[in-house]
Structures are given as structure tokens and as C-alpha cells.
C-alpha positions, 0 to 999 in steps of 0.5 A: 581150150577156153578162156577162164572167162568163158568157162566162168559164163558157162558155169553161170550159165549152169546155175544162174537160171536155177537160183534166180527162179528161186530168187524170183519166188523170194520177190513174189512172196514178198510182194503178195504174188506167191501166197503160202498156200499156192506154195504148199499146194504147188510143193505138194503136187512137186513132191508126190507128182511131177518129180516122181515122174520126171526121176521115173522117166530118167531111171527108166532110161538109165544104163545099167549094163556096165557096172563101172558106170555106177561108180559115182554113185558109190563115191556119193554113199562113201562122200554122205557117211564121211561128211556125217562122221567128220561133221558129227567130230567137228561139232563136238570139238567145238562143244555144241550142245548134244541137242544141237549137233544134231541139227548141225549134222544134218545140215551138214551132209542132207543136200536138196537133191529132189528139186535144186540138185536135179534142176541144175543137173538138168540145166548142166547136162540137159537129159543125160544129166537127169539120166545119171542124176536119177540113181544116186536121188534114189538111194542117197535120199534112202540114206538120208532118211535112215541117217536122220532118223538114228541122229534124231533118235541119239540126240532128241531122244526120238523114238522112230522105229526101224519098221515105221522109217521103212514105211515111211521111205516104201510110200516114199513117192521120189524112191517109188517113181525112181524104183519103177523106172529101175525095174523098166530099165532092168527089164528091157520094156520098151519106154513109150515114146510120149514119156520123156516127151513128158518129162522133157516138159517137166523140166523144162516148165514145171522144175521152175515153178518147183524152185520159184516155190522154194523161195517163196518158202524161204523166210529171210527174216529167220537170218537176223537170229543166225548163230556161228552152228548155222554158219558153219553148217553152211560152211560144211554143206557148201564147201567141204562136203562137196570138196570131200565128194569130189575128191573121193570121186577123183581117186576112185576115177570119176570124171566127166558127166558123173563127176559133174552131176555127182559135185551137183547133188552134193554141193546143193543146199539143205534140204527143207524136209530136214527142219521138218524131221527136226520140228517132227522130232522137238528139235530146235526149228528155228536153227534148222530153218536157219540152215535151210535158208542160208545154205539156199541163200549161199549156194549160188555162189558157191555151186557157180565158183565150184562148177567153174573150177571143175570145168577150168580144170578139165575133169568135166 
């Protein structure tokens, strides 16, 4: 067995390379190198792009023969809908305003699957990282969605409706990507060879640019207003739902790749897309721009602490 220290570096090595590109984009913005429009424009053709077609090649790729393998995606439905539960409990023994618990739900169980979750998938398990990571993207970003929207609605008084929430995911262009890739799979169709020749190239040259964009978003002087919600919103995001995911995984027999790759998405920081549903909604920007970036801030150290803890464990 390896020595502590070795299965350290190894989990540094896993999410060093992820968070210092989204370091790097926090530098080139603060310095003028990384414009806010180069950001938009580059996060744009990220999300209705290349991601899709990276999640496509991995669906595409995906065994489905055995249902068994799919177990981990189940232990991340049950891991999403117990974090919103117990969050959406815990706000309320505290008191947050109904406007509030809201936001801090949200930020609490809504992971940046899409961009820093499957790039530590990659970084961690290389293509069959991606391969496992594709199905839970899929349906938890689904979920994800419907969970924000019934939150937004009980607790702003949005007024979504179930038919244009349905819209919204069916144009979805990740779901899309990743449900093309499904129907491949399913079908048995041969995958041209020249497809994960490609993707192997967008994750290993464009998942970068798409995290250095991320820190070029981020806006760190939002921390000087920081109230205890956001801190314990990270604290949920960060530390017990992740805990809560794995734990779940280790009862239902998870181990390995799926445990690793299942503790990687669920254990990455707020997703930007929820301070724009809160903004959408008349929500408290701000607060969720807060979460966002702290949760962003954070998640280096804990992702590294806890893939070295599950690695020194043996259950990878």
C-alpha cells in the first residue's frame, strides 16, 4: 500500500490541475488579460457546444448491459433529494428568512457538475471517468432544475410553469448531447472513431479554457459582504453533502471508479446557473453570487482533503 503522503500527492494531483486553471482565470481577469466579454463568449460556446459534445461522446460510450453498474447513479438521486431535505430543515432551525432558505437550499445541494465536476472526472479516471460521469450529469442536472425551480416558486413566489420548466430542460443543450449519446449506446450504432478523438481533445484543451473562464467570472470582492447563510451554505455544499453522497454510496455497495466519480460531482462547488435562477426569479443576487464563489474558493481544499481520505481508505 502506499505511503499517506503518496496517496496525498496523488489526490493533489487529481484536483491541483483543476483549480489552479480556475486560479489562473481569477489572475488574467484581475490583471486585464481575460476580458468579461471574452469570458461570456468563451462560457457560451462551453455550455451549447463543446461540453455537449464531450458528455455525447461519454454517453455514447457508456455500458448499460448491466444494471448494477448504474447503482451510483441512484445513490446520487437519493444523495440530492436527502441534502434538500435536511438543508431546507436546517435553514429553518436556524431562522433564515423564507426569502433566504431558499437561496441557501440551492446552494447547498446544486453542484457545478457540467464544468468542474466532469473536469476532475477527467483529471481523476481519465475517459472512463468521463464514460461514468455522463449519466448522473444528465439526469441530476434534470433534477437540479425541477428542484430550483418548486424552490424558487415556494419561496419567491415565481411563477415557473411545469410546461415551460419542461421546455427549458428538452433545449437544454448538455441533456441533449448526453441523451444523443444514450440513444447510441442503446442502439449498438458503431461511434466513428474520429469522435472520442475529439473529445479526448476537448478535455484535454478546451475543459481548461472553460474553468480559466470561471475564475475570470468570479468576482471576489462580493466576499467582503459574506454573512454566516453563505458560510454555512458552503459548509453544506462542501462538506455534508458529499459525506452524506458517499456514505449512501458505501451502504448501497458503491466502490471504486463510481464512488470516486460519484464523490467528484457531488463534492464540486455551487453551480453559476443558480445565482442566475435566483436573479431570474428576484431573488437576493448578491447572496447567491456569494455562495457561488466561496463554494469555488473552498472547493480545492476540500475536494483534495476528501479524495485523499477516500483514496487512503482504499474504497477507490
Amino acid at each position: 500500500m502506499d505511503s499517506p503522503l503518496n496517496i496525498f500527492l496523488t489526490a493533489l494531483a487529481v484536483s491541483g490541475p483543476t483549480f489552479c486553471w480556475v486560479l489562473a482565470g481569477v489572475v488574467a481577469r484581475r490583471v486585464g488579460c481575460l476580458p468579461e466579454a471574452l469570458v461570456d463568449s468563451i462560457s457560451r460556446f462551453a455550455f451549447r457546444y463543446a461540453l455537449p459534445f464531450l458528455l455525447f461522446a461519454s454517453a455514447a460510450q457508456l455500458d448499460l448491459s448491466q444494471p448494477g453498474n448504474l447503482n451510483y447513479l441512484l445513490v446520487g438521486i437519493i444523495a440530492t433529494l436527502a441534502t434538500v431535505v435536511l438543508s431546507w430543515g436546517y435553514g429553518a432551525w436556524r431562522g433564515f428568512a423564507r426569502r433566504e432558505l431558499g437561496i441557501f437550499v440551492q446552494g447547498a445541494y446544486r453542484s457545478n457538475l457540467a464544468i468542474v465536476g466532469i473536469a476532475l472526472c477527467a483529471a481523476a479516471f481519465g475517459e472512463s471517468g468521463l464514460r461514468l460521469a455522463a449519466l448522473p450529469i444528465a439526469v441530476l442536472t434534470a433534477l437540479y432544475n425541477v428542484i430550483a425551480v418548486w424552490l424558487l416558486n415556494i419561496t419567491l413566489g415565481s411563477r415557473q410553469s411545469a410546461a415551460g420548466l419542461f421546455l427549458s430542460m428538452a433545449r437544454n443543450p448538455l441533456i441533449i448531447g448526453i441523451a444523443l449519446g444514450l440513444l447510441i449506446s442503446v442502439s449498438g450504432l458503431p461511434l466513428p472513431a474520429v469522435v472520442p478523438q475529439l473529445a479526448r481533445g476537448v478535455s484535454a484543451y478546451f475543459l481548461p479554457v472553460a474553468l480559466l473562464c470561471i475564475g475570470g467570472a468570479m468576482k471576489l470582492s462580493l466576499l467582503r459582504s459574506a454573512a454566516a447563510l453563505t458560510r454555512e451554505a458552503a459548509a453544506w455544499r462542501l462538506c455534508l453533502a458529499p459525506a452524506l453522497a458517499v456514505l449512501l454510496g458505501l451502504a448501497m455497495g458503491v466502490r471504486g471508479e463510481a464512488l470516486g466519480v460519484l464523490f467528484l460531482l457531488l463534492a464540486s462547488p455551487t453551480a453559476a446557473a443558480s445565482f442566475v435562477m435566483v436573479v431570474a426569479a428576484g431573488g437576493n443576487g448578491g447572496l447567491a453570487a456569494n455562495i457561488v464563489v466561496l463554494t469555488t474558493l473552498l472547493s480545492a481544499l476540500t475536494v483534495t482533503l476528501g479524495f485523499f481520505l477516500l483514496s487512503l481508505a482504499g474504497l477507490l
